[in-house]
N, C-alpha and C positions, 0 to 999 in steps of 0.2 A: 504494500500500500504506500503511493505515492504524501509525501508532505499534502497539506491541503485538500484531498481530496474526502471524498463523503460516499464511502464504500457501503453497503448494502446487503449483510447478511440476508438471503432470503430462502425459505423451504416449507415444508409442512411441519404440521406437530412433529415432535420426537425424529425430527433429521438432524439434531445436533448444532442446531445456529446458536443455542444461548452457551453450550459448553465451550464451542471455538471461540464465542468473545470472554469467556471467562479463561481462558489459555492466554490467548494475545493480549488479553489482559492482564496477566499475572496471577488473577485470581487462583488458578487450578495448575498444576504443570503436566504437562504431557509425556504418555511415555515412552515419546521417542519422538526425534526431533528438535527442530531448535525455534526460540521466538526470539528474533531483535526488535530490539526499538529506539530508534536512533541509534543504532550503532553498539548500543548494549543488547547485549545476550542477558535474555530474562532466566534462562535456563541455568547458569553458570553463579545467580547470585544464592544468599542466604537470607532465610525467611526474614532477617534485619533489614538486610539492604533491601530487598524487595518490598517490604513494608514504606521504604521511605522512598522508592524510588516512584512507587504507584499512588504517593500520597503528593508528589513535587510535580508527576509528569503525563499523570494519567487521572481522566474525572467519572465519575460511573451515574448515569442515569436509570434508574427500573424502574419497571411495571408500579411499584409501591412507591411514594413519592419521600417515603419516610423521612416527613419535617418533624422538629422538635416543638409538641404541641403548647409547651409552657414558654416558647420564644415567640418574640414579634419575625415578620417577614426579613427587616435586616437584618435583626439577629440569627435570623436561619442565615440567611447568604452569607453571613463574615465569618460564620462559625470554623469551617473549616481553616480559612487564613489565619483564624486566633488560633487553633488546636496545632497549627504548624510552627506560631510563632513567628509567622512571617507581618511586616509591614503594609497593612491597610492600602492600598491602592486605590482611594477613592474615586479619583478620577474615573478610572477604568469600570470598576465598579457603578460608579452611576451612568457611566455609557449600557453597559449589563443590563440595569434594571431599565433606562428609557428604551433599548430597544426593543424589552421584553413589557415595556406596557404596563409593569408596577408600581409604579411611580408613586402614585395614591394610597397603595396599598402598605406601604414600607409598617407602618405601625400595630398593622392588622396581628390577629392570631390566626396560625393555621385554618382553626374552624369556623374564621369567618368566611374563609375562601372558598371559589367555587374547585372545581375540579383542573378548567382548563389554568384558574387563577394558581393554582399548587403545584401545578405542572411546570409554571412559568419559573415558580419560585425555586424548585430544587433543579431545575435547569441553569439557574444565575447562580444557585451555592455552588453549583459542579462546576461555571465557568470562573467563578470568584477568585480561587489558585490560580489562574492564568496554565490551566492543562495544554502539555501540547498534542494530546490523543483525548476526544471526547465520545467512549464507549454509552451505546443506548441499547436497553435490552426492551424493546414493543414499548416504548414509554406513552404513547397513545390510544393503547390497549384497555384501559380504562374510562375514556371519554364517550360521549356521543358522537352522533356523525358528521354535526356542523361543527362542535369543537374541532372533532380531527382534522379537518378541511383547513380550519385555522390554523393549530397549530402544525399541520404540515407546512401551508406559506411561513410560517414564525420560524419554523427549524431552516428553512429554504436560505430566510433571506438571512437569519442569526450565520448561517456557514459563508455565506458572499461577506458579509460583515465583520466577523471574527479572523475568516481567513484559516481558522481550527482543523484538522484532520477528524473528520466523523465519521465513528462506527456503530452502525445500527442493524439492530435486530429485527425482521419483520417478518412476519406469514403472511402480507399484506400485499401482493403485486404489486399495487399500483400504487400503495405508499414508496415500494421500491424506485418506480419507472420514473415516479415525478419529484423524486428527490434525489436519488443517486448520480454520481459521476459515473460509476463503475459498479457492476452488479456479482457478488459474489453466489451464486444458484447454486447449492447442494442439498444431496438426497441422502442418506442414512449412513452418514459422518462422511461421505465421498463428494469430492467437487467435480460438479456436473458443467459449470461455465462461469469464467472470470473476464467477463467486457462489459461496455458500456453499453448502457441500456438498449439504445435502439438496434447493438448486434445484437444482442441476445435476441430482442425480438425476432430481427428479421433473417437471422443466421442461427438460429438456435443451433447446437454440436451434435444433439441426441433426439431419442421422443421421449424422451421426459421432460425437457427442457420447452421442445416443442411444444407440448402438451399443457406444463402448469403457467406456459409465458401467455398470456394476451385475452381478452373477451368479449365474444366469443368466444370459446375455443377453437383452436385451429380442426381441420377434417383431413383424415387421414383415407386415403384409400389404398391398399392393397393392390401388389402389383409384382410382376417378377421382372426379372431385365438380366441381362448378358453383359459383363464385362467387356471390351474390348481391349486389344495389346496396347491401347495408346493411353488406356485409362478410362476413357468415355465409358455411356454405358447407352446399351440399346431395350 
C-alpha cells in the first residue's frame, strides 16, 4: 500500500478482511510472513515496541465507537494525545473537528450525540495523534442509510484533506467502488484482486471477482472454446 492512498478491504462475512487489518495493523501477528510499515518490520519488534509504535503511527477506527461516556467531545478527541504525552496540536486539531462538523458539539457528552455525531467524534480522536496509517474496520456499519451516504462523502473528502493513508474494512461494494483508490477483493483468507476500482470492475481476474463486483450482477453463460498455438481462443 502506497503513502496516501485509501485501500479497500473488501469480501463476505468470515473471508478474513477484519483479521488482515488486524495483522497490518499490529494488532494480531501472523504466522508466517512479514508486515512493514514505513520501512519497519512489525514482525521483528517486541510487544513494547509495538505497543508504542501502533500508538505514534497507527489510528484504529471500529464498528463500536467506544467514546468515554463521562468525557465531553474534546475531551474524547485529546485523550489519546494526553495518554501519549504528547503536545496539544491545537491548530491541527481544530482543523479535525471543523472539517468533521463538530464544532458545536465540543462540550456535549457522548449520549447527547446522535450516531453519525459519535462516529464523527472517534474518527477526530483517531486522527488527533497525527496517524500516519488510518485503519477502519465497517465503521459505518452501524448507521442508517442516509447517514452512510454522509459519512461516506465525510470519509471521501477527510482522505483528499488529510492527505492520510486509509485502510478500511467493508462487505459493502459500493462503499468500496466510491471511496477506494485501490481495491483489495479476497475470498477465504486468499487474494482474489489488488486494483483500482474501475479494473476490478471491468477486468475482474476470476468468477468470483466477476460475480461479487457490480449490480446487477454480471451473467454468465457457459461455453466451450479451443485454444489456439498463438494463445487466442476459438
Amino acid at each position: 500500500m502506497e503513502k496516501g492512498e485509501f485501500v479497500a478491504i473488501v469480501g463476505t462475512s468470515g473471508s478474513g478482511k477484519s483479521t488482515m487489518l488486524h495483522i497490518i495493523g499490529g494488532l494480531d501477528n501472523p504466522t508466517s510472513g512479514q508486515v512493514i510499515v514505513d520501512g519497519q518490520n512489525l514482525s521483528h519488534m517486541t510487544d513494547e515496541e509495538l505497543t508504542i509504535f501502533r500508538r505514534r503511527n497507527i489510528g484504529f477506527v471500529f464498528q463500536q465507537y467506544n467514546l468515554v461516556p463521562m468525557l465531553n467531545v474534546w475531551e474524547n478527541i485529546i485523550l489519546p494525545v494526553k495518554l501519549d504525552g504528547k503536545k496539544i496540536e491545537k491548530k491541527y486539531v481544530d482543523e479535525i473537528i471543523d472539517t468533521l462538523g463538530i464544532r458545536t458539539k465540543l462540550e456535549n457528552l457522548p449520549s447527547a450525540l446522535s450516531g453519525g455525531q459519535q462516529q464523527r467524534v472517534a474518527i477526530a480522536r483517531t486522527l488527533a495523534p497525527e496517524p500516519q496509517v488510518l485503519f477502519m474496520d465497517e465503521p459505518l456499519s452501524n448507521l442508517d442509510a442516509k447517514l452512510r451516504l454522509e459519512m461516506r462523502y465525510e470519509l471521501q473528502r477527510l482522505h483528499v484533506e488529510t492527505g492520510s493513508t486509509f485502510v478500511y474494512v467493508t462487505h459493502d461494494q459500493m462503499e468500496a467502488m466510491t471511496l477506494a483508490t485501490k481495491i483489495c477483493l479476497i475470498n477465504n483468507g486468499v487474494l482474489q484482486q489488488y486494483e483500482a476500482p474501475l479494473t476490478v470492475y471491468s477486468r475482474p481476474n476470476n468468477l468470483f471477482v466477476a460475480d461479487f463486483v457490480g449490480n446487477p450482477s454480471i451473467n454468465f453463460i457457459e461455453a466451450r472454446g479451443v485454444q489456439n498455438e498463438n494463445g487466442s481462443l476459438d
